[in-house]
C-alpha positions in Angstrom: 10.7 -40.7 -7.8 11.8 -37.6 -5.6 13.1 -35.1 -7.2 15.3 -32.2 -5.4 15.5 -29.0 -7.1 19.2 -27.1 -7.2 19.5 -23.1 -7.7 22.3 -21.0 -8.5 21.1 -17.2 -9.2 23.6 -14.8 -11.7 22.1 -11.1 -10.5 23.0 -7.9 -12.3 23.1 -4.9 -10.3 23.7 -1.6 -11.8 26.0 0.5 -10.0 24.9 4.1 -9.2 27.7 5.7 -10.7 26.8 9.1 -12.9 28.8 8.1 -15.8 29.4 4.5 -17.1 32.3 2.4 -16.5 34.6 2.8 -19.1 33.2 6.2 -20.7 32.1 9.5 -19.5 28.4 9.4 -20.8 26.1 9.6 -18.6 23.5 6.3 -17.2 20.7 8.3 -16.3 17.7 6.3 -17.2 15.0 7.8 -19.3 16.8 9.6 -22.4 16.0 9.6 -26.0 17.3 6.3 -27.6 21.1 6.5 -28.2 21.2 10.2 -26.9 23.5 8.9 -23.9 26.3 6.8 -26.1 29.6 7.9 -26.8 32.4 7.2 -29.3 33.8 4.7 -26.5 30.1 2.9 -25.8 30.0 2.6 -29.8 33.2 0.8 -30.2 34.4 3.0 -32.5 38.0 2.8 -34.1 40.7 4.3 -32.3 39.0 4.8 -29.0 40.2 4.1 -25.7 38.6 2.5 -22.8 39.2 4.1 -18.9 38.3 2.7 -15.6 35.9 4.5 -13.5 37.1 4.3 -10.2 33.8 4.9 -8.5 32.9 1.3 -10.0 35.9 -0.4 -8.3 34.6 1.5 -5.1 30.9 0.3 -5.0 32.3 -3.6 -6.0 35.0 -3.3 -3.2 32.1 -2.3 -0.9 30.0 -5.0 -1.9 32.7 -7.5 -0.8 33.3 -6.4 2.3 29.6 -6.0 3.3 29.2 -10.2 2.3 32.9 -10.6 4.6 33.9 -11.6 0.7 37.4 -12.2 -0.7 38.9 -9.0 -2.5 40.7 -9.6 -5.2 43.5 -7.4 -5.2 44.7 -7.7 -8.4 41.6 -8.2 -11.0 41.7 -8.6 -14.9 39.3 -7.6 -17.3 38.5 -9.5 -19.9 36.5 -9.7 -23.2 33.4 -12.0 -24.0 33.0 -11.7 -27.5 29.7 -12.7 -28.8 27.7 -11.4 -31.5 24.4 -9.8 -31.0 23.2 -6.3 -32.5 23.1 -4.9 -29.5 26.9 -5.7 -28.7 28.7 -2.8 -30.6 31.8 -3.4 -30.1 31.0 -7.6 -30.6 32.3 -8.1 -27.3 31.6 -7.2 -23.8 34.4 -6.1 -21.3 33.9 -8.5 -18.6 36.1 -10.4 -15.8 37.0 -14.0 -15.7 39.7 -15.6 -14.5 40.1 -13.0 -11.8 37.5 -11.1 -10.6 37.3 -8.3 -8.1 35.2 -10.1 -5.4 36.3 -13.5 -4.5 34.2 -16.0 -2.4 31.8 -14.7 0.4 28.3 -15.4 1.8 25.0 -14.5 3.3 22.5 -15.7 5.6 18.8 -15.6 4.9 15.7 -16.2 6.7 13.4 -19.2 5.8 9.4 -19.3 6.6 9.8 -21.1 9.1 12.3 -19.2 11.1 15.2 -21.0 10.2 18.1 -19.6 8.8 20.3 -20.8 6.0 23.8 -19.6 5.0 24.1 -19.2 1.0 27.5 -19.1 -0.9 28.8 -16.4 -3.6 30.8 -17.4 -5.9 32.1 -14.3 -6.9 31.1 -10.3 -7.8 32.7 -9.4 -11.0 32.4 -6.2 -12.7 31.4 -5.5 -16.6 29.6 -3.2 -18.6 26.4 -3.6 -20.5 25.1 -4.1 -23.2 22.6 -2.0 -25.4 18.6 -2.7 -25.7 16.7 -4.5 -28.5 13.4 -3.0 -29.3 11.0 -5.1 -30.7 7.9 -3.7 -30.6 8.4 0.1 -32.0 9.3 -0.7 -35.3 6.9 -3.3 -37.8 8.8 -5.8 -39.3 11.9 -4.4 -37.8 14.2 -4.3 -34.6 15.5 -0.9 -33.2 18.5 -0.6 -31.1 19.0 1.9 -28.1 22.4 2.2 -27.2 21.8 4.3 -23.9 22.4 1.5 -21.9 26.1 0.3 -23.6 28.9 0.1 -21.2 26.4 1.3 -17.5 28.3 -0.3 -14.6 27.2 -3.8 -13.8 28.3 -5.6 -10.9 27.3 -9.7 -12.0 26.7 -11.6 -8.2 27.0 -15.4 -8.7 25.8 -17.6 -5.8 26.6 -21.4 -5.5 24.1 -23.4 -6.1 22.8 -23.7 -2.4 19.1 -22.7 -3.2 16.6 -25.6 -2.9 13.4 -24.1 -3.8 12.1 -21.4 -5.1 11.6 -19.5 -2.2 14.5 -20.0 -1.0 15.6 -18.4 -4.2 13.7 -15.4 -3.5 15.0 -14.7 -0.3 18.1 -14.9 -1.3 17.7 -12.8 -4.0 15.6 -10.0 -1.7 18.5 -10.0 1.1 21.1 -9.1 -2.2 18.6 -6.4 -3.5 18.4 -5.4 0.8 22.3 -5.2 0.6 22.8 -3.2 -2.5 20.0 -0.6 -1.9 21.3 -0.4 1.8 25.1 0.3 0.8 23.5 2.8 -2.1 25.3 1.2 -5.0 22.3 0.1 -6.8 18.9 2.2 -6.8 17.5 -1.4 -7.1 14.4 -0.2 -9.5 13.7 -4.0 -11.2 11.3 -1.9 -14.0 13.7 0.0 -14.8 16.2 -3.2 -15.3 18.4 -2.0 -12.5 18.3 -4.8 -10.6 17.6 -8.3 -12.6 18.5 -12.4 -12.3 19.3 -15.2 -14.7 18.4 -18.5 -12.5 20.2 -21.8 -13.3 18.0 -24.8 -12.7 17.9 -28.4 -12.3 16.6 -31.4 -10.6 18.1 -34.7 -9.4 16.5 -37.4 -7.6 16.8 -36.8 -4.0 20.0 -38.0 -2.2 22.1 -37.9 -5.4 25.0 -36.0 -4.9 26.0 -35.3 -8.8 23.7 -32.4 -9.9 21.5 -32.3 -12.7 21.7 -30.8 -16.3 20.8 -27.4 -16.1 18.5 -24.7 -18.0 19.4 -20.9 -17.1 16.4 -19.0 -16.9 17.0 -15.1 -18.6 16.6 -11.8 -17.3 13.9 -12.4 -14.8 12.9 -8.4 -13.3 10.7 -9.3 -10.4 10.6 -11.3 -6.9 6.9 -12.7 -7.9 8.2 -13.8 -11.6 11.4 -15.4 -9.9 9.3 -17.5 -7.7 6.8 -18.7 -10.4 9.6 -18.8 -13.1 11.6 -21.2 -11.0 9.0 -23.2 -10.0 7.2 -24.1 -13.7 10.8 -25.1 -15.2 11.0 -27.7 -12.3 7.8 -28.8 -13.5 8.9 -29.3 -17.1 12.2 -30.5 -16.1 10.1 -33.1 -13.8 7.9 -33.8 -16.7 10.8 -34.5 -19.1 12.7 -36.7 -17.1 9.4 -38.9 -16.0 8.4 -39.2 -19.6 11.7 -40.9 -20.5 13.5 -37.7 -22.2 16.5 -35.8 -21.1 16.9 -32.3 -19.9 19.0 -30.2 -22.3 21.5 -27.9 -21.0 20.2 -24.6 -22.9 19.2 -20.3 -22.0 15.3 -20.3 -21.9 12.6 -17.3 -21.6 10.3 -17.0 -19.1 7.0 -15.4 -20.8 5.4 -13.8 -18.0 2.1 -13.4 -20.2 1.6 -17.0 -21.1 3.2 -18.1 -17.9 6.0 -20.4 -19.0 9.1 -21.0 -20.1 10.4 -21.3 -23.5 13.8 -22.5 -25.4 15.9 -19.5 -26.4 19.2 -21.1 -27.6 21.8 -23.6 -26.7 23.3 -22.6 -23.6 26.8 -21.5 -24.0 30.2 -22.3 -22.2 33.0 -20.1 -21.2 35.4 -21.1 -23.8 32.6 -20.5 -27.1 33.1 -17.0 -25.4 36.8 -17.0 -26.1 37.5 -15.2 -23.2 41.2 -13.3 -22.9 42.9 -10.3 -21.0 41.3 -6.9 -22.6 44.7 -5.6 -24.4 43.2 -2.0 -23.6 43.1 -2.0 -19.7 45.9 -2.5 -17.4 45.2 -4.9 -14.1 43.5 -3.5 -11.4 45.8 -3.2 -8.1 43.8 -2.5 -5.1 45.6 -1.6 -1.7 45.2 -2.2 2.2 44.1 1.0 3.0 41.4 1.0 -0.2 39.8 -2.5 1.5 39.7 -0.8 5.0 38.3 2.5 3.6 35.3 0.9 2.6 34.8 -1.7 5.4 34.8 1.6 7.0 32.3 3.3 5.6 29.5 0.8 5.7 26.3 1.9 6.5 24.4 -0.4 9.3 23.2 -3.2 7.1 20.1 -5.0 7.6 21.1 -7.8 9.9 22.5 -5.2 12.6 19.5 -3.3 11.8 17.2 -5.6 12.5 18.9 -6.8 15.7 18.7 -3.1 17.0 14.8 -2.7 16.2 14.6 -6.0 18.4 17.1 -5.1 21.5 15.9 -1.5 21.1 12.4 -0.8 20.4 11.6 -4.5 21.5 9.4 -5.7 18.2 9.3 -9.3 17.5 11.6 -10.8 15.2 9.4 -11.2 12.6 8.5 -7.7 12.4 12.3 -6.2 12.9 12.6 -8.3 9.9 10.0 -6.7 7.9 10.5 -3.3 8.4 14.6 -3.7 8.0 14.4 -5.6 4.9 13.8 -2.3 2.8 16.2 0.6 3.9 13.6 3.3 2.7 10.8 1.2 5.3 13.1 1.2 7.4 13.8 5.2 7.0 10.1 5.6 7.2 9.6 3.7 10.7 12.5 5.3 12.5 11.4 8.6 11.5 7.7 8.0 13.2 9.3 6.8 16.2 11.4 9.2 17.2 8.8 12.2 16.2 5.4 10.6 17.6 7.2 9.3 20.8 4.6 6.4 20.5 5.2 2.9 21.3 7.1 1.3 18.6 5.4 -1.9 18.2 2.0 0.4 17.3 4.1 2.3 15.0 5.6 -0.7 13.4 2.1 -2.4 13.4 0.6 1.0 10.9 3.3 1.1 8.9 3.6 -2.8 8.3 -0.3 -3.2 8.0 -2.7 0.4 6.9 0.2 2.0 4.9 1.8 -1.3 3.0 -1.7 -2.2 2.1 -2.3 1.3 0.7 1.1 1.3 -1.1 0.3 -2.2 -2.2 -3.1 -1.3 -3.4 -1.7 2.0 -5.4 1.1 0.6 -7.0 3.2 2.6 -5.0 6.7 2.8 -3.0 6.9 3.8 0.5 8.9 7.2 -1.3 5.8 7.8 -3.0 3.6 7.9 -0.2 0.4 10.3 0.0 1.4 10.3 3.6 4.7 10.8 4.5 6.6 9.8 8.2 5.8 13.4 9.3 1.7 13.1 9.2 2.1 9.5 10.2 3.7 10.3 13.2 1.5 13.4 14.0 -1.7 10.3 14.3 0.5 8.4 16.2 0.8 11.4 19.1 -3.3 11.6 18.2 -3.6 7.7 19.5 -0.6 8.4 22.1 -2.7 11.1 23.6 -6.0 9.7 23.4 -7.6 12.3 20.9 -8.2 9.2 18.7 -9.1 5.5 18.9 -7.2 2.8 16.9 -10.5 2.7 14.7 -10.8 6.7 14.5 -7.4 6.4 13.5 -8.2 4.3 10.3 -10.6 7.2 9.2 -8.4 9.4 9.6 -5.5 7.8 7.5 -7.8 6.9 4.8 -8.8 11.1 4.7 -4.9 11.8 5.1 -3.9 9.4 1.4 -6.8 11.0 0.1 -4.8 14.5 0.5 -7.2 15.8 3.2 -4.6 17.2 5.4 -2.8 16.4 8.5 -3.5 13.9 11.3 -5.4 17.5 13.4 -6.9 19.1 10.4 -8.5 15.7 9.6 -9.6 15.3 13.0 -10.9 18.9 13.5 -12.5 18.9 9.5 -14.5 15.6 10.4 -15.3 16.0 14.0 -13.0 12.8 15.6 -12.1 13.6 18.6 -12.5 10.6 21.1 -15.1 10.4 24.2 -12.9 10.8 27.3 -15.4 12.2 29.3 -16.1 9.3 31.8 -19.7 11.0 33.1 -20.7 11.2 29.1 -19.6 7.7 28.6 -21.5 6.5 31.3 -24.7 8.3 30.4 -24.7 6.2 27.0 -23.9 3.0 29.0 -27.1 3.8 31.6 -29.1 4.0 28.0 -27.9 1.2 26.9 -28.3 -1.3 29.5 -32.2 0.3 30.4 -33.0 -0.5 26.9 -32.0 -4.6 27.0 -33.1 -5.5 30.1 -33.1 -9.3 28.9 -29.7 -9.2 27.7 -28.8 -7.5 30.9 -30.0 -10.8 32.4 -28.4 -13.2 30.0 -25.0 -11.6 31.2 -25.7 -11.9 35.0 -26.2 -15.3 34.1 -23.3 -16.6 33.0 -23.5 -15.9 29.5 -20.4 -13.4 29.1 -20.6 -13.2 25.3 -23.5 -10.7 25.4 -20.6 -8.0 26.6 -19.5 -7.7 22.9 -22.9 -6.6 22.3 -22.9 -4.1 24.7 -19.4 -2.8 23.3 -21.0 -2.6 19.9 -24.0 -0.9 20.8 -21.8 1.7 23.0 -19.5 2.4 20.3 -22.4 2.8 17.8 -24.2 5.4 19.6 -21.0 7.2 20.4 -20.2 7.2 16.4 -17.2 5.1 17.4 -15.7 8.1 19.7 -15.8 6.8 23.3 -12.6 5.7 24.7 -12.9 1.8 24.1 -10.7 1.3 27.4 -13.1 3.0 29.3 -16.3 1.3 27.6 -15.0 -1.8 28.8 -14.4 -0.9 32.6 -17.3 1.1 33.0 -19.3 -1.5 31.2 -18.1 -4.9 33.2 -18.3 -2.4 36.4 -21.7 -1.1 36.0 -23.2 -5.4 34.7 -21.0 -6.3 38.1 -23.3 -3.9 40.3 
């Protein structure tokens, strides 16, 4: 049988605000365990939650950016669970009515096409604490810091049909977020996570299939393989005869595979109902307009400005806009280099991602910033350097050797211009193979390469590779 696989992705994005969403304590990330929890985070008696308007903002911002609903009157809610990490034993939450109604996004598949994906709804909540298991032997310690930080919970339809399509979904919301700066989007730092509802039905059914939701999920590559084993074992389970339980599973990264956590819940176990201690939210005209406003240029119009403007293939505006700090980057060696922007966007895409890849690192981090990047690119602009100079000299510049010109000064790198010096290597070259001389001005035009080669080699790679070539076909012509 055929078997067609049905997404729906729940992400949690936590909003930038300084202080959490119903408390002033601060969400910094990185304090001494239960050092950032108040009286309010801790559910203690008598305490009072309070709206943090900022919250409301960054949701409302959201909304607009996706050309979502806005709910203008939005509830809160409590979904009371018990888990030692859930003070209060229930989390404030929204239901019924949420603050960001129904809305959508496009994204980009691999083979150019493009797909539009629904949202269900952006609701706002707070959350919980963090279990840890493996400080304490025997035990379970519980860090508090992270009660009551802003979440905003995005929940798609279930429009995804594989698991890349999953992941580009979920990249063009973590694009979004970072873009409108209210999420920092760090996935290590649990910033930016997915749950990922799964299920299978046989191809052309309309009814969809029993579902497993796969649990806090922090990274695009453990989406993608998460995704793709529980179709397997749903597969597996339904061709052996068995039925697929509706249930929360694990993915366990280590062993690569996913593993039964607990029945999976509905709304109503949750016993959902108004929070008695926070009025409605009301949210006015001018509020909605404010923020359509003041969005930033988002990655769509960005990436349809790298094509009108600098001319760069899709492909490549689409790279270099899908991460606003890339994107930062690129601009910046541009407009200080002058240089053509398809050769800056081909360095920054290719010899500086690979680095960053290769390190571990984010384009933030970078040994070399936009400014010494776009000091080599005025070094190729100007002919100092040749494309393949130019990869010696970036490797000395990430190794914290200086600058683009102290690099090239320091290692001796400036290119062969001089056309009389060129041709004096050429004239050596040629007297020296005579027969392969021959072989050229016979027809065999392959034998050029080696004459490139052997140019380039005695010239330690510095002769101007242009002028190789013209002198070269000129002087076999004669």
């Amino acid at each position: 049988m055929e078997w067609e696989t049905v997404i729906g992705l729940e992400i949690h994005a936590q909003l930038a605000t300084k202080s959490k969403i119903f408390s002033g304590a601060s969400t910094a990330y990185g304090a001494e365990p239960n050092t950032q929890a108040c009286a309010v985070d801790l559910g203690l008696p008598g305490v009072l939650p309070v709206l943090n308007k900022e919250a409301v903002a960054m949701a409302v911002k959201f909304g607009v950016a996706i050309d979502a609903e806005i709910g203008k009157r939005s509830v809160f809610a409590r979904k009371n669970y018990f888990y030692p990490d859930l003070p209060k034993g229930y989390q404030i939450s929204q239901f019924e009515l949420p603050i960001v109604g129904l809305g959508h996004l496009d994204i980009e598949l691999e083979d150019g096409s493009t797909k539009t994906v629904g949202v269900t709804r952006a609701h706002l909540e707070e959350d919980a604490g963090k279990s840890l298991h493996g400080e304490f032997q025997g035990m379970t310690g519980i860090d508090l810091n992270r009660a009551g930080t802003p979440l905003l919970e995005i929940v798609s339809e279930p429009d995804m049909r594989s698991a890349k399509e999953a992941v580009a979904y979920m990249r063009k919301i973590h694009s979004i977020v970072t873009y409108l700066g209210i999420c920092d989007g760090n996935m290590q730092e649990g910033s930016f996570r997915c749950d990922a509802n799964v299920s299978i039905r046989p191809k052309g059914q309309e009814e969809y299939g029993t579902r497993a939701e796969l649990k806090n999920i922090n990274s695009f590559r453990f989406v993608e393989k998460a995704i793709n084993i529980e179709v397997e074992r749903q597969i597996d389970v339904l061709e052996s005869g068995g039925k697929v339980v509706q249930e929360t599973r694990l993915y366990d990264a280590d062993k690569d595979e996913t593993r039964s956590m607990r029945s999976k819940e509905e709304a109503n176990d949750y016993r959902y109902f108004p929070d008695p201690d926070l009025l409605p939210v009301e949210i006015e005209d001018g509020f909605i307009e404010a923020a359509r406003a003041a969005l930033p240029e988002l990655p769509d119009q960005k990436k349809q400005r790298y094509i009108a403007d600098f001319g760069l293939p899709s492909y490549d505006a689409g790279v270099l806009t899908a991460d606003r700090e890339t994107a930062l980057f690129f601009e910046q060696v541009v407009e200080k280099s002058g240089a053509d922007a398809k050769l800056c966007a081909n360095w920054v895409q290719g010899e500086l991602s690979a680095a960053l890849n290769k390190d571990g690192l984010e384009i933030a981090q970078s040994p070399v910033n936009a400014e010494m990047m776009s000091g080599m690119m005025q070094r190729m602009a100007d002919n100092t350097i040749s494309g393949k100079i130019a990869k010696q000299v970036f490797q000395a510049m990430w190794a914290g050797e200086g600058d683009a010109d102290a690099v090239i000064e320091a290692k001796g790198l400036k290119q062969i211009t001089d056309s009389g010096a060129i041709e004096t290597i050429i004239d050596d070259i040629l007297a020296n193979n005579a027969a392969q001389v021959e072989q050229y001005r016979g027809g065999n035009e392959k034998v050029f390469g080696f004459f490139v080669g052997q140019v380039m080699k005695a010239s330690q790679g510095k002769a101007n590779p242009q002028q190789v070539n013209e002198l070269l076909k000129s002087k076999l012509q004669a």
